[in-house]
C-alpha angles and dihedrals in degrees: 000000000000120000115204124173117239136194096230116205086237085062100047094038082051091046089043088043095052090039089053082046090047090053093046105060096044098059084051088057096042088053092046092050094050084071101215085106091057091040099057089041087056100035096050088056096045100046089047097056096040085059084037080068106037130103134227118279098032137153112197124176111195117190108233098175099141089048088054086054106050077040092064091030082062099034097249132137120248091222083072102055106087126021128176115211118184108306084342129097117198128199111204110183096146139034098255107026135072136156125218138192133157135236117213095204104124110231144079125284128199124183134186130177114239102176117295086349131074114205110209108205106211118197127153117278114252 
């Protein structure tokens, strides 16, 4: 009997299967090493308690300098970077990407980029 070695279609569907795999997690890693993911993550949590915690009648200026900079690295505005809809606050540093997390505090929010820095506005729900 001859023995010839063959390429089965089991063995190229397994080696095109684990290369699609391959590619896919890299391009998972590149994105979270970039640091826009963890960013947003962070900067969602930490926007929404400081206006769990505010009172009515506030003015807080938070200073949001690394997120100008991923922002411009990704070019995007940095008008776009935070919005506040409604009890949500919502971090934008990519084009496809975006963290939200909500706040329970009941009252209105306002915000508004100057510069590095985004002013909320905080006033009583009507």
């Amino acid at each position: 009997m001859k023995k010839r070695g063959e390429i089965l279609a089991e063995n190229l569907i397994f080696i095109i299967l684990n290369l699609v795999f391959v590619v896919i997690i890299v391009l998972f890693l590149l994105k979270q090493g970039s640091g826009a993911t963890i960013l947003e993550n962070t900067y969602s949590k930490q926007i929404a308690l400081v206006l769990d915690s505010a009172k009515p009648n506030t003015l807080i200026k938070l200073n949001l300098e690394d997120l100008k900079e991923v922002s411009d690295k990704n070019k995007l505005d940095f008008k776009e970077v935070v919005k506040i809809d409604g009890n949500l606050v919502k971090v934008k540093l990519s084009e496809k990407g975006g963290q939200t997390y909500s706040f329970f505090n009941n009252v209105s929010v306002n915000c508004y980029p100057d510069r590095e820095f985004y002013v909320f506005t905080i006033s009583e729900k009507v």
